[in-house]
Each structure stands twice: as structure tokens, then as C-alpha cells.
LONU-861742 format. One line per 3 residues: number of its first residue (from 0); their letters; for each residue x, z, y of C-alpha. Coordinates in steps of 0.02 Angstrom, whole numbers. Layout:
LONU-861742
NUM	A	X Z Y | ... .
end
This chain:
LONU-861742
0	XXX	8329 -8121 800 | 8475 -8233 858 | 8441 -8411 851 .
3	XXX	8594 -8545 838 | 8476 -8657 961 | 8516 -8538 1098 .
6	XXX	8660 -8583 1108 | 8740 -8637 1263 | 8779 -8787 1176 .
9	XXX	8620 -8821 1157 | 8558 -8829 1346 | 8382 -8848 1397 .
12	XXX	8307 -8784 1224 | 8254 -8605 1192 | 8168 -8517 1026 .
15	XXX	8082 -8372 1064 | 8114 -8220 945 | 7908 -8242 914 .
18	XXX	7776 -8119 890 | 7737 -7969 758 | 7621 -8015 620 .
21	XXX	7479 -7914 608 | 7438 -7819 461 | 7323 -7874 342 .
24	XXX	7225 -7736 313 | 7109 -7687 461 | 7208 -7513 520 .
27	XXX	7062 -7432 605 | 6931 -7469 458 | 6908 -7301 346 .
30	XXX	6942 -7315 173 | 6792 -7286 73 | 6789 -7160 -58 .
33	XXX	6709 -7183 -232 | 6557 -7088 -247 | 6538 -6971 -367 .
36	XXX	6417 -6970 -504 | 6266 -6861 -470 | 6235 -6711 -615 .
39	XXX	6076 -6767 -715 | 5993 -6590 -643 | 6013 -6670 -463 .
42	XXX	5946 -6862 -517 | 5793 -6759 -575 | 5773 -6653 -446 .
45	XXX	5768 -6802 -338 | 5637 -6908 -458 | 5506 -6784 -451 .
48	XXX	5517 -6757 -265 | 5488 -6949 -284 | 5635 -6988 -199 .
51	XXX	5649 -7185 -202 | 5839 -7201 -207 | 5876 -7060 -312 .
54	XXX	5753 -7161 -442 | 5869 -7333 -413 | 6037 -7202 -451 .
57	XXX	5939 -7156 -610 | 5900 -7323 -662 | 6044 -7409 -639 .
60	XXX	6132 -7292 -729 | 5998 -7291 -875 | 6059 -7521 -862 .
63	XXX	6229 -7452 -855 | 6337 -7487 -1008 | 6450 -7359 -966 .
66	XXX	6479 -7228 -1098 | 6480 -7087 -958 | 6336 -7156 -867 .
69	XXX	6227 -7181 -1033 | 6260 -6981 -1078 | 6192 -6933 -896 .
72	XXX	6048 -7065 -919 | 5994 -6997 -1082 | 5971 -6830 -1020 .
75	XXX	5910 -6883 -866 | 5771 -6971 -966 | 5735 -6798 -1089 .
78	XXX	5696 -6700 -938 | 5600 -6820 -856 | 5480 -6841 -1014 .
81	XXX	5352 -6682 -1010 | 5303 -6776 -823 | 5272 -6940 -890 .
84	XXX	5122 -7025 -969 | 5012 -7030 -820 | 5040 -7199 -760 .
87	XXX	4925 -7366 -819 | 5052 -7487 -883 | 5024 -7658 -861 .
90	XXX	5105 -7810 -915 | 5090 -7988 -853 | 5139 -8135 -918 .
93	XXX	5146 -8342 -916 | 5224 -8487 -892 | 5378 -8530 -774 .
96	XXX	5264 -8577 -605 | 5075 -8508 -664 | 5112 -8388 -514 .
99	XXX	5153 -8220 -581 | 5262 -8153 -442 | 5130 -8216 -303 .
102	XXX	4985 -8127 -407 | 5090 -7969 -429 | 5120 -7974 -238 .
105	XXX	4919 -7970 -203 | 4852 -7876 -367 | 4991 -7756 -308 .
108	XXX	4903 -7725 -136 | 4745 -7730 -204 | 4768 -7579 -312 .
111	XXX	4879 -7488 -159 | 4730 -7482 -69 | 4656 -7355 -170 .
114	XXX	4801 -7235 -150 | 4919 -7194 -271 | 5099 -7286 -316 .
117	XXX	5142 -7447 -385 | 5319 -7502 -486 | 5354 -7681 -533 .
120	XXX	5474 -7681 -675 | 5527 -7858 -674 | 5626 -7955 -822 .
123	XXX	5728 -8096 -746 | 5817 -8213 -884 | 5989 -8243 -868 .
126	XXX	6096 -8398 -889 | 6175 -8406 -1062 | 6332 -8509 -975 .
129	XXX	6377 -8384 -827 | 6233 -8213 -884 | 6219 -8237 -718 .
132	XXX	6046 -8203 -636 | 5961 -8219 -461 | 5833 -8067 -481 .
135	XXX	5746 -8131 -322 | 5554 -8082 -382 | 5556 -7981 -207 .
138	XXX	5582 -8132 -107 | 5418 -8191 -183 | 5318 -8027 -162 .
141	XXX	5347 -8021 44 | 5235 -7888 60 | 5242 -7760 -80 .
144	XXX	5453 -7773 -39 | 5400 -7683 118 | 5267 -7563 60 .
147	XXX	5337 -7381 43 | 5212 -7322 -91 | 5298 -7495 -194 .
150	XXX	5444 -7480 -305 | 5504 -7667 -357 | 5659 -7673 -480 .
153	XXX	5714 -7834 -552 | 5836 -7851 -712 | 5923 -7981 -803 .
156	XXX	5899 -7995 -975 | 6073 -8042 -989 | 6039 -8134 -1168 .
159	XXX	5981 -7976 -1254 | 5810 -7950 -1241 | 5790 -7808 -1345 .
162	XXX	5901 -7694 -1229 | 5827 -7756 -1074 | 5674 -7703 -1143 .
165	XXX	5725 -7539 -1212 | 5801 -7499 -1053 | 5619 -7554 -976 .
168	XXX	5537 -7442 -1056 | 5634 -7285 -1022 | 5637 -7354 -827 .
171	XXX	5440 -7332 -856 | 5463 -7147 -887 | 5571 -7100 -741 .
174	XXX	5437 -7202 -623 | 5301 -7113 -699 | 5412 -6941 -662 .
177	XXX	5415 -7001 -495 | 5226 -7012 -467 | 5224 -7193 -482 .
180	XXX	5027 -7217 -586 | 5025 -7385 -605 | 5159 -7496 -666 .
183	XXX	5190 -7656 -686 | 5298 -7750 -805 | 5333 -7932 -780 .
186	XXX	5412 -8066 -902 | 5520 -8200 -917 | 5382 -8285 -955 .
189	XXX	5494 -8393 -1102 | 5423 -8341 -1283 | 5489 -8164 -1345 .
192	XXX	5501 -8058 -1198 | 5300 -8041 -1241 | 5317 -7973 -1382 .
195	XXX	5451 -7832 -1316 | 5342 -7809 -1157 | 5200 -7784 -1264 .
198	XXX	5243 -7644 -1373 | 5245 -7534 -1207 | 5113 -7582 -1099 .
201	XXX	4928 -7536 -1110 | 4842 -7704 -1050 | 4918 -7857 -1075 .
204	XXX	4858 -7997 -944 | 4905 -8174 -998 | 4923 -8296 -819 .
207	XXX	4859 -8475 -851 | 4848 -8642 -764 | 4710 -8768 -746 .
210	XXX	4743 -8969 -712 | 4937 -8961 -782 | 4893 -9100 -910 .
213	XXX	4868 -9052 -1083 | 4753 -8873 -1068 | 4783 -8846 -1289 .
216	XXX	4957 -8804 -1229 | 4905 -8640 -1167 | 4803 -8608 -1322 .
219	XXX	4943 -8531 -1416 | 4881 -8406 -1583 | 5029 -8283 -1521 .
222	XXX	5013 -8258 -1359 | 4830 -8266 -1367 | 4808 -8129 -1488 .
225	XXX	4907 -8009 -1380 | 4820 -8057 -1243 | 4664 -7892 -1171 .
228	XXX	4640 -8022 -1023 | 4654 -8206 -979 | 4669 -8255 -789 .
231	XXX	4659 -8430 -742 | 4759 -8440 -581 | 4747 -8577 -421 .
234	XXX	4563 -8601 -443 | 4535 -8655 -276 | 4506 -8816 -191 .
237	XXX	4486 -8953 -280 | 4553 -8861 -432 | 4400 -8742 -454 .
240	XXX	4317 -8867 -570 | 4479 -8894 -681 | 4484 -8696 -671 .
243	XXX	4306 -8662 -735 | 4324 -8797 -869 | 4486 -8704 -921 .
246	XXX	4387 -8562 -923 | 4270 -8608 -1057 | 4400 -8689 -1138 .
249	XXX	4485 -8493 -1168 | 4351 -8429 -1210 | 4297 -8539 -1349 .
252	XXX	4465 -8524 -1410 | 4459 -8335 -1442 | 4314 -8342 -1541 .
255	XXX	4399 -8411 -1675 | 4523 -8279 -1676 | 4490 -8100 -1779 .
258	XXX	4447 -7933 -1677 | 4579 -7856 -1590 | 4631 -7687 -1652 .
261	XXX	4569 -7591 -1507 | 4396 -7666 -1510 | 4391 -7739 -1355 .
264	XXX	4344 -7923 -1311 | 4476 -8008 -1203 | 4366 -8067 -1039 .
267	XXX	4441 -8254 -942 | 4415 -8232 -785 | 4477 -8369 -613 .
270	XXX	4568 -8321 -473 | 4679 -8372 -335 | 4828 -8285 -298 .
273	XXX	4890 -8373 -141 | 4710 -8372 -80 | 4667 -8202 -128 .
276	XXX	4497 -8257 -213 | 4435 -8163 -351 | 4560 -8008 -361 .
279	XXX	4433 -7876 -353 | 4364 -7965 -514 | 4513 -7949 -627 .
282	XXX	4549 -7779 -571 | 4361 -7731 -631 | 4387 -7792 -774 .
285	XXX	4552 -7710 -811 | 4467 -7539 -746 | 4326 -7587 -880 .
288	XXX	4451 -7612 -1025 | 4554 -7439 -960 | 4370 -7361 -1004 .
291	XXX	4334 -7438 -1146 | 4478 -7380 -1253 | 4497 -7220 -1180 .
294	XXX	4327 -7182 -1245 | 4368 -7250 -1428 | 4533 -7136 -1439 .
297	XXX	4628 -7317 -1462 | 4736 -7274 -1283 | 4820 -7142 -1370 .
300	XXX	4842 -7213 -1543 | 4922 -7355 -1473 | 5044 -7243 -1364 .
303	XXX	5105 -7149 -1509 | 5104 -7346 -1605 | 5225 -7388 -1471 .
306	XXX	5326 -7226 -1496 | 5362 -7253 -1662 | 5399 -7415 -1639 .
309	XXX	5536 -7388 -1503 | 5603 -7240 -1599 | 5651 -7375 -1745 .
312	XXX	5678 -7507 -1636 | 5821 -7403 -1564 | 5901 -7341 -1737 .
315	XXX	5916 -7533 -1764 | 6006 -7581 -1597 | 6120 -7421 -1644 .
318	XXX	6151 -7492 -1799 | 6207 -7644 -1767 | 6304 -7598 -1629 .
321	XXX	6395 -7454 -1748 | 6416 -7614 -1849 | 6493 -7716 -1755 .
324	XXX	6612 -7624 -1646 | 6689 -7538 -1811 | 6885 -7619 -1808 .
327	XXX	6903 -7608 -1998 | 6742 -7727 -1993 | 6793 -7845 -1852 .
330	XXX	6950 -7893 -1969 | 6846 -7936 -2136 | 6712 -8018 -2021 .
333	XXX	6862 -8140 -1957 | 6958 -8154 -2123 | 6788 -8190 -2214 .
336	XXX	6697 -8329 -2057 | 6876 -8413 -2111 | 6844 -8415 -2283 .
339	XXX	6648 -8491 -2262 | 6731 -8633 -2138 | 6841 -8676 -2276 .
342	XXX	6736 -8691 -2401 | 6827 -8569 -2513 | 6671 -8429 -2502 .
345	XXX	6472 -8453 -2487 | 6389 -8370 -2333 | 6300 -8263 -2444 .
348	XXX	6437 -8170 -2520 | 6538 -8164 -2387 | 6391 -8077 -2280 .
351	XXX	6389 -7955 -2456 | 6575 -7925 -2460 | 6580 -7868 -2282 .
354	XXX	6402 -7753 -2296 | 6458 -7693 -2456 | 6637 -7632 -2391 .
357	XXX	6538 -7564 -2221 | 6457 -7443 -2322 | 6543 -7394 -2441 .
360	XXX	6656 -7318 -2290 | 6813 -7377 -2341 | 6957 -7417 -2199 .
363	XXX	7083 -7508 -2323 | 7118 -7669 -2318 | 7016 -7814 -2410 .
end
């Protein structure tokens, strides 16, 4: 390119033409093609070898929200049923800091020693700003992360519990296809994800702290009742006598509570997670409860309870999403939430004007 500054007018100063810009895109990298989506006879094939990242395909697709990817999970899930069932499921629970991940992490190991497979199923609660979420419970279990018999699978709640924990429990049966027998499912740890994590576990453990300040705080009727075992955690040092006061504390407390269903008699027991004191302990006495209601016929009752219960639990979730993402009803929801912000309707007709014309199946317009 001809510059006027080259010029032999313009003595003494020369532009040079410069240099060609380089592209942006690296020429030598590959591009990367999609992958395609695995058949569901090829995911299962895969989950029965035990295959560990066929099993993450399978899941992820089962937390997919994809239309496509739901289909493939849902049969994916059918044919993996007849091979589930054999696993002990096990929930834990408590507060934001009682130590849950850290106990996992050595209970974990503990039971690994006996042979056999281990899953962690962990909830991790999402911001309601961003639904953003760190799902960094394997940065806290350092050695499970690295075990090859451990399977450790974090996921957000994303704000709805209920389909985090739907899509928990049918992550349960494709572990349990892949030979995993005992599973754990970890909480948020923040109020209703017990309840949810509950209807599909066998034993419930409830985590506690000793020498936090005020010990009736962990003396709540709901969580208590659901409760087959009560672990105080961090009793070591000079916390072991806060710990054994806590302990009797607990147990007082569920003596004023009725007999649980299955018959059993939650035990408190103290621990230390970080220390690795007293895990042989809590596992005997989960072994013990595993015993007891298999003998009393209330281990199978309860997994048929829970069947029924997620069978219903889903026609709801499908109900309100049929709801919901019908057009017709999107446009009276809007014309009728203007109408209760005016003033000019109650909230309790306009919720019967817009149910009434939802099933009455009408598309015209209101």
C-alpha cells in the first residue's frame, strides 16, 4: 500500500507497508464435532458393565431438561429397573457446617473397606439471584474423589426441590444398575430437602453439633421424627464433654416423641469426623437398624410407601407443568394477575376463572 509520506517530498521519513494480521481463529486447532447422543440400549449396556462414565452420560441426561434427552432418560431408567433394589440407601442430613461432607468422606471409606461400591448423590442449593451453584462437595471428600469403587455426583437444586429430588431418585436406580450397594444421599441441609430425601432413603441419619450455643435448637419435632439415627459430630478435645451432654440431651428428647412406624428406636451416638473417632460405632448401629426392619417386613413396606408416593408425586409435577406451559392459559393468567393488582377481581375468583376455563378445555378467548 502506497503511502503519501513516501514521497520524495517528504525526505528522511518512510512508512512501511506493515505486517499481515493473523487470523483469529487458531488454523491448525481441529474443529470439534458435537457428539452424538448415545441410543438408550448403549447407555445401558454400559451401566451394567458398571461403566463409570457411561453412568455420568445417563445421569446427566436423566438432569437434562431437554425434551429429546428426557425420552432417552426415561427409557434408559425402564430398563435399568428389574437390576435395581439392591443397594442400602442412606440419607444424611444437618445443618450448614455440622460436617456432613467431611463425615461422608470417612463413613464413605469405612464402608469401602468391606468391598462393594459406594455413590454419593449430593443436593447442592442454588442461588435464587444467579441459580447458580458451586457443587464442590468433592473438594471436601479428598479421598472418596479418588477412590475407583466411589461414584460422587453433586446437583443444584436450582430452586425446585421437588425435581431435584425426583431426578435423585431415579439417579439411585441407574447406580444401583451399576452395582453401586450402598448409596448415599446428601442434603442441603436448609428445611425441606429432608422431607424429599426422605421419602427415598432407607435410614435417615440426622448430623448434630455440640457447644454451638443454644443445644434446643437442634431439638426440632420434624426433623427429629424422621430421624432412625442421631450423630453428634466433633466430639473430640475439649468438646467431648459438650458432646456427651448433647447426647443425653437427644435422647431425652425422643422419649417424648410417639413410636416410629417401623418400630425401631432411633440410637444418639458421638463421633468425630475429622478425627475418625467413633465411625465403626455408627456404622453398627446402622447395620443393626438394616436388621431390624428387615426382619419385621417394614424394609419392604416402606419401599413400596415410597413408590407410591413418587408415582403421585410425579402426576403432580406433570400437572402443573401441563398447566402452566398451556398458551391459552398463560394469556388469562396475565389478563386476570392484572385484574387482582387493580383491585377490580378477588384472588379467589380469579384463581377459579382461570382453573375453571383450564378444564373445561376451551381455547377461546376470555
Amino acid at each position: 500500500m502506497d503511502h503519501i509520506e513516501n514521497d520524495s517530498e517528504y525526505t528522511g521519513l518512510t512508512v512501511n507497508s506493515g505486517v499481515t494480521q493473523p487470523p483469529v481463529v487458531n488454523p491448525y486447532m481441529k474443529q470439534r464435532r458435537r457428539r452424538t447422543l448415545p441410543s438408550a440400549s448403549e447407555l445401558v449396556e454400559g451401566i451394567l458393565k458398571g461403566d463409570m462414565t457411561t453412568l455420568s452420560r445417563a445421569v446427566t441426561l436423566v438432569e437434562s431438561l431437554s425434551p429429546d434427552h428426557q425420552a432417552v432418560a426415561q427409557e434408559v431408567i425402564e430398563k435399568c429397573l428389574p437390576y435395581s433394589g439392591n443397594s442400602r440407601r442412606i440419607g444424611i442430613t444437618g445443618v450448614p457446617g455440622a460436617g456432613k461432607s467431611t463425615s461422608i468422606d470417612v463413613f464413605g471409606l469405612h464402608v469401602l473397606r468391606d468391598g462393594g461400591k459406594l455413590a454419593v448423590l449430593a443436593i447442592d442449593p442454588s442461588s435464587e439471584r444467579t441459580k447458580g451453584s458451586i457443587l464442590g462437595d468433592k473438594t471436601r471428600m479428598e479421598k472418596l474423589a479418588v477412590h475407583p469403587d466411589a461414584f460422587i455426583r453433586p446437583s443444584p437444586s436450582a430452586g425446585s426441590l421437588g425435581g431435584v429430588a425426583r431426578k435423585t431418585r431415579e439417579t439411585i436406580v441407574l447406580c444401583e444398575a451399576a452395582g453401586y450397594d450402598n448409596i448415599f444421599v446428601e442434603t442441603v441441609g436448609v428445611g425441606q430437602s429432608e422431607t424429599a430425601v426422605h421419602s427415598m432413603v432407607d435410614f435417615f441419619l440426622l448430623i448434630q453439633l455440640a457447644g454451638t450455643g443454644d443445644e434446643l435448637q437442634g431439638i426440632k419435632r420434624g426433623i427429629m421424627e424422621m430421624a432412625d439415627g442421631i450423630v453428634i459430630n466433633k466430639a473430640d478435645g475439649d468438646n467431648i464433654d459438650r458432646a456427651t451432654l448433647a447426647q443425653a440431651q437427644f435422647r431425652s428428647a425422643l422419649h417424648l416423641f410417639p413410636p416410629t412406624t417401623s418400630g425401631w428406636i432411633p440410637e444418639v451416638l458421638c463421633y468425630s469426623g475429622y478425627y475418625e473417632l467413633g465411625i465403626p460405632e455408627v456404622w453398627e448401629m446402622i447395620d443393626r437398624y438394616f436388621k431390624f426392619v428387615k426382619e419385621n417386613g417394614y424394609f419392604e413396606r416402606k419401599r413400596q410407601q415410597q413408590a407410591r408416593y413418587w408415582m403421585f408425586e410425579t402426576i403432580d409435577e406433570q400437572l402443573k407443568a401441563h398447566f402452566y406451559n398451556n398458551p391459552d392459559v398463560e394469556a388469562m393468567l396475565r389478563d386476570r394477575e392484572q385484574r387482582v393488582l387493580s383491585n377490580t377481581q378477588s384472588s379467589f375468583t380469579a384463581a377459579r376463572d382461570v382453573l375453571d376455563f383450564y378444564f373445561s378445555g376451551k381455547n377461546s378467548k376470555f
